[in-house]
C-alpha positions in Angstrom: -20.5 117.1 -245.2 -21.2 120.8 -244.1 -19.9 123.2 -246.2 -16.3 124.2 -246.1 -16.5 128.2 -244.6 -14.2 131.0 -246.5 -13.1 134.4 -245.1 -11.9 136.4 -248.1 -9.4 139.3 -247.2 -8.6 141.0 -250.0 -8.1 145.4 -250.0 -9.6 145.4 -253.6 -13.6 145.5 -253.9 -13.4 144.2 -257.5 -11.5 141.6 -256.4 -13.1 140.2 -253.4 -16.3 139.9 -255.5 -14.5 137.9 -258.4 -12.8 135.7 -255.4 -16.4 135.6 -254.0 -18.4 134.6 -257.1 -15.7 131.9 -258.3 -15.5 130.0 -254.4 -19.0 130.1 -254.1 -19.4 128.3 -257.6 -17.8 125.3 -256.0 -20.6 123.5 -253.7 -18.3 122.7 -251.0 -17.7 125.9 -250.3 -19.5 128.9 -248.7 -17.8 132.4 -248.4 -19.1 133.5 -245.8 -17.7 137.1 -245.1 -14.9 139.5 -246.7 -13.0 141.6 -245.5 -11.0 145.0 -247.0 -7.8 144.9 -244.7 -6.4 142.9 -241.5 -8.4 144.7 -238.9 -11.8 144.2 -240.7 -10.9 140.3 -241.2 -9.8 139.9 -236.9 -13.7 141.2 -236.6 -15.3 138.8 -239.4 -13.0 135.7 -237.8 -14.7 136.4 -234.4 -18.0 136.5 -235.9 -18.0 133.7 -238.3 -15.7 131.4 -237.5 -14.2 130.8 -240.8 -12.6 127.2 -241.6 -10.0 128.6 -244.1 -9.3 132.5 -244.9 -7.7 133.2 -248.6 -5.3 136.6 -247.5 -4.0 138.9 -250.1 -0.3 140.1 -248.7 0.1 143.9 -250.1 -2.6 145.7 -248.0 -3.2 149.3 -246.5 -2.8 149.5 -242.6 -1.3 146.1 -241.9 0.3 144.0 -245.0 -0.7 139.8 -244.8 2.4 138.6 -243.2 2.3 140.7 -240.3 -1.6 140.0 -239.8 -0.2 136.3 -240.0 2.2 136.9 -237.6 -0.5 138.6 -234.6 -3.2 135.9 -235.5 -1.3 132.8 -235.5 -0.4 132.3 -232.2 -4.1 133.0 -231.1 -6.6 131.8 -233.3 -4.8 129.8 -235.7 -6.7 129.2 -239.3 -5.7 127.8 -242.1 -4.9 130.3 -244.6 -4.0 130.6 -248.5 -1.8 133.2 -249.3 -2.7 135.1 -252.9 0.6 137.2 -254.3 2.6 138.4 -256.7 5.9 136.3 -258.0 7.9 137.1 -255.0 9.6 135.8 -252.2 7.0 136.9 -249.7 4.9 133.9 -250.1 7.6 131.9 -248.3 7.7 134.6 -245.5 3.7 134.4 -245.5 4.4 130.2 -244.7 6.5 130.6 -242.5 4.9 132.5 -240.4 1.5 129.9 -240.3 0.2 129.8 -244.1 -0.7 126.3 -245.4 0.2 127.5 -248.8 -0.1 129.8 -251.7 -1.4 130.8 -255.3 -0.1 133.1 -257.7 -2.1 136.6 -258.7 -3.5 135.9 -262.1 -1.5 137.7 -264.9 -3.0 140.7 -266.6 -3.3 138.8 -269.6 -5.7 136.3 -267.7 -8.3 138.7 -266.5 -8.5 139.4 -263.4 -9.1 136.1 -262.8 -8.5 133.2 -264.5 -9.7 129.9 -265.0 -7.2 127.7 -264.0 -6.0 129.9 -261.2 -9.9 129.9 -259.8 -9.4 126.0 -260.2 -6.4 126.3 -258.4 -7.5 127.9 -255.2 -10.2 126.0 -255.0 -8.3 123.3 -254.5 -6.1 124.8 -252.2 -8.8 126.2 -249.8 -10.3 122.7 -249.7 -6.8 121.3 -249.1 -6.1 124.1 -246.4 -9.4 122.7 -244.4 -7.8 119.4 -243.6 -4.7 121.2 -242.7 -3.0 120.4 -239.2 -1.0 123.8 -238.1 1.6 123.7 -235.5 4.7 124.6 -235.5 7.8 122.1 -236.8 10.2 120.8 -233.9 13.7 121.0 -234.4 16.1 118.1 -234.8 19.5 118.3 -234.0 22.2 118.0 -236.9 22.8 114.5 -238.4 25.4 113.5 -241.1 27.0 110.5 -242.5 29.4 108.8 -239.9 33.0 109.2 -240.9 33.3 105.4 -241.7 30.8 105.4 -244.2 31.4 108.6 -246.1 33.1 106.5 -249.4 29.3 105.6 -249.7 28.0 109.3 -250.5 29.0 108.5 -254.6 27.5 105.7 -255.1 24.4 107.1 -253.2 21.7 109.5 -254.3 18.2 110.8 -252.1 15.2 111.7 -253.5 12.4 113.4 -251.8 8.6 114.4 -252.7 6.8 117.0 -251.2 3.7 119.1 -251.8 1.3 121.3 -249.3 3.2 122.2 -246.2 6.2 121.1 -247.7 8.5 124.0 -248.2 9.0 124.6 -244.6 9.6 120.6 -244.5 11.7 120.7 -246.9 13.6 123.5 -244.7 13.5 121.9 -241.4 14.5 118.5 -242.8 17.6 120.2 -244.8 18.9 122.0 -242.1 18.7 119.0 -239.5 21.2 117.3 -242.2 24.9 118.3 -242.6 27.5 117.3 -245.3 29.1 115.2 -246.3 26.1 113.6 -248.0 25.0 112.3 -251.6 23.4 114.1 -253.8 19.5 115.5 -253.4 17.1 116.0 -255.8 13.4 117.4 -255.1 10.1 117.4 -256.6 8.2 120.0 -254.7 4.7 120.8 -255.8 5.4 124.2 -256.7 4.3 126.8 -259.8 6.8 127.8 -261.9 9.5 131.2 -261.0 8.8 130.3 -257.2 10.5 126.9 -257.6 14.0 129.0 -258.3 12.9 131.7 -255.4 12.5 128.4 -253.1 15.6 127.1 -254.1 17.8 130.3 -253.8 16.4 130.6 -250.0 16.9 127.1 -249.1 21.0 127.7 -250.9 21.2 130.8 -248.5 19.8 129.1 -245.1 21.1 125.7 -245.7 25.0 124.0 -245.6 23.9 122.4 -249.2 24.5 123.8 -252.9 20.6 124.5 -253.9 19.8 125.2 -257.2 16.5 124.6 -259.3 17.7 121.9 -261.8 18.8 122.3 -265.2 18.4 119.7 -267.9 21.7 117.6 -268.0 23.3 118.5 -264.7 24.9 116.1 -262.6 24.2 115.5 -259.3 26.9 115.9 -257.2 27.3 115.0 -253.2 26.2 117.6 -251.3 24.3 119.4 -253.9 20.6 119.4 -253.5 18.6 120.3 -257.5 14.7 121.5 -257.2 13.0 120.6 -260.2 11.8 123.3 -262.0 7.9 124.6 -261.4 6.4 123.6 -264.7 8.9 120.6 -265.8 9.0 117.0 -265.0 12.5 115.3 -263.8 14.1 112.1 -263.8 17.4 110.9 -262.9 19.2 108.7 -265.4 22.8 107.1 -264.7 25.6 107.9 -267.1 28.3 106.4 -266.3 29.3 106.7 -262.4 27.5 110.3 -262.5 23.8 110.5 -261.8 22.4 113.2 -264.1 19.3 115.1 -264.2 16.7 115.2 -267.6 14.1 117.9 -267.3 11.1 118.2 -269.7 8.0 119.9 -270.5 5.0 116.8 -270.4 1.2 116.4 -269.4 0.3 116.6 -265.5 0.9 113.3 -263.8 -1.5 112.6 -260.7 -2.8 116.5 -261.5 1.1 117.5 -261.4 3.9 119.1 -263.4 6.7 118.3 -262.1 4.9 115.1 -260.8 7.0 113.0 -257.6 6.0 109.9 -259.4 7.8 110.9 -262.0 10.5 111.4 -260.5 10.7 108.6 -258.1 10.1 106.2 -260.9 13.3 106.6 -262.4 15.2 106.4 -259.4 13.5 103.4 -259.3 15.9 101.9 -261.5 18.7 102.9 -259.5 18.1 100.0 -257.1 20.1 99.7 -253.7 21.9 103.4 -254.1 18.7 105.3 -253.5 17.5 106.7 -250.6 13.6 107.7 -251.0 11.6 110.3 -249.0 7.7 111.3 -249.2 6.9 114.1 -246.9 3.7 116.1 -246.1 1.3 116.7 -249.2 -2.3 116.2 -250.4 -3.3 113.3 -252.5 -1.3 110.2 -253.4 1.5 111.5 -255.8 4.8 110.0 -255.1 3.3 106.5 -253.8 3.3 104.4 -256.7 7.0 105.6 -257.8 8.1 105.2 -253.8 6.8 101.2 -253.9 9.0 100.7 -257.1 12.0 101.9 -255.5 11.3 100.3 -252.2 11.0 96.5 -254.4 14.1 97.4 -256.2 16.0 98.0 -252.8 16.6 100.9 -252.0 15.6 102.6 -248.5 12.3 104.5 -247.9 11.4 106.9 -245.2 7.6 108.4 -245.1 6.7 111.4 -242.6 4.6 110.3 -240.2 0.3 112.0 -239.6 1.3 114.4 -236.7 3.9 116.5 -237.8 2.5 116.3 -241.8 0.8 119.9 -242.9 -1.7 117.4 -244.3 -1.0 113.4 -244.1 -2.0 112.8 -248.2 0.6 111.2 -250.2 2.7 109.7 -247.1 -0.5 107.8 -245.8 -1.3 106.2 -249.1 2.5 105.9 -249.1 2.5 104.4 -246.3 -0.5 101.9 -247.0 0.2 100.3 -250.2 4.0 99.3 -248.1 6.4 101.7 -250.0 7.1 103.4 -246.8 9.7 101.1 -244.9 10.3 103.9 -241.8 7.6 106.3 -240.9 8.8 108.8 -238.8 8.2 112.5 -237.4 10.0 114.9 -239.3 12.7 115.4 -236.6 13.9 112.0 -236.9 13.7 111.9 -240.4 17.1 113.5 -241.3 19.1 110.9 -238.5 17.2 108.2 -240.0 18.5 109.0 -244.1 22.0 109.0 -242.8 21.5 105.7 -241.3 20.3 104.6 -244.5 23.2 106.1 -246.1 
């Protein structure tokens, strides 16, 4: 395997050599130029040829997102976003990022171990990434006939890299009535609540990040926090959510498995859903539902960010429809 090649962009010096020093540890990967703003970085793309670019957003001249915005749409690279806890990281995606890691607190250093492990990761992640840019379905809701099923019903879907704009594209294809949603997206903690406020503000569905003991009501869709597990337990006719601190299943906190195993034992009222996403979280939990009857929809290799946890998914049989993620929504309601 060749070595995976990083452009760093980053306006501070101090940083660029810390981001430099900690890739470069890593034997997959060779940083091979930096750069102090977006118009040094267009000349170091053109001269090395990067694989994956790591971009800070708050920068002199020309800030990340709008640099994202020019380059995109003619030399597309896969890029990790590095930022403070705000909202901008979803602009940065939007506009082409594969995905995102949080500055290091002050309290960290100015760089920290586990964030250092963390981009790492991501960079690697980002150099299998397929970019292009979601197709739109058209809206698809229960048909009017079958709406007494939305309360006995409940979705759950598992998502990680590429899959906040998924996430988006699926959610806005689907109208209400519908059941209930709840969402395990690979996602650090604070941004989970940012994610779901946007998704509440753009959508037609109640989002909110979850909150130990909620219910789940139709038409509601609940985010599970960034640095808690959830499940679903029955109480009653009322689904209701239990979050929880707990150890990192499958390298994740909240973990899809998780999650999807205790819908599990909801049987023939769950709908499942395993979208976009590195690795193979989600798969094992997905099978159990699928064996206990409920319905299962995977997102097909072309229109996944990276085609991870739906193609394991997919190949141990827990995926009963595999489709792009414009068909997806149409295909849940069918389900439904």
């Amino acid at each position: 395997m060749h070595k995976i090649k990083v452009l760093i962009v980053d306006d501070s010096a101090l940083f660029r050599e810390v981001l430099s020093r900690g890739l470069s540890a890593d034997s997959l990967l060779q940083v091979v130029a930096t750069a102090k703003d977006p118009f040094d970085a267009r000349d170091k793309i053109l001269q090395y040829h990067p694989d994956v670019m790591t971009l800070d957003i708050e920068m002199p001249k020309m800030n990340g997102i709008e640099f994202l915005r020019k380059l995109m749409p003619q030399y597309p690279i896969p890029t990790i976003v590095i930022s403070g806890a705000n909202t901008s990281v979803f602009e940065a995606i939007n506009v082409g990022a594969v995905d995102f890691v949080k500055k290091p607190d002050r309290q960290a250093g100015i760089a920290g171990k586990e964030f250092m492990e963390d981009l790492i990761l991501k960079v690697k992640t980002a150099s299998t990434a397929t970019l292009q840019k979601p197709k739109l379905a058209e809206h698809s809701s229960v048909r009017k006939d079958h709406e007494k099923n939305i309360n006995q019903k409940i979705i759950a879907i598992g998502a990680s890299t590429g899959g906040t704009v998924a996430l988006t594209n699926l959610l806005l294809s689907l109208e209400p009535p519908l059941p209930g949603i709840v969402v395990v997206q690979h996602i650090p903690p604070v941004f989970s609540d940012m994610f779901a406020k946007r998704l509440d503000a753009v959508t037609k569905f109640k989002v909110k990040e979850a909150v130990n003991g909620e219910a789940v009501l139709p038409g509601m869709v609940l985010i599970a926090p960034g640095n808690q597990h959830m499940r679903v337990k029955k109480k009653g006719t009322a689904y209701v959510v239990e979050c929880f601190d707990g150890e990192k299943v499958n390298g994740h906190c909240p973990s899809v498995d998780v999650l999807f195993k205790s819908i599990a034992t909801l049987g023939k009222a769950a709908v499942g859903v395993i979208m976009t996403g590195m690795g193979y979280d989600g798969a094992k939990g997905l099978l159990e539902m699928r064996k206990a009857g409920a319905r299962t929809v995977g997102q097909d290799e072309k229109t996944s960010v990276v085609y991870g946890m739906p193609k394991v998914a997919y190949n141990i049989g827990a995926v009963e429809a595999q489709l792009p993620l414009d068909k997806m929504g149409e295909k849940i309601c069918s389900f439904i």
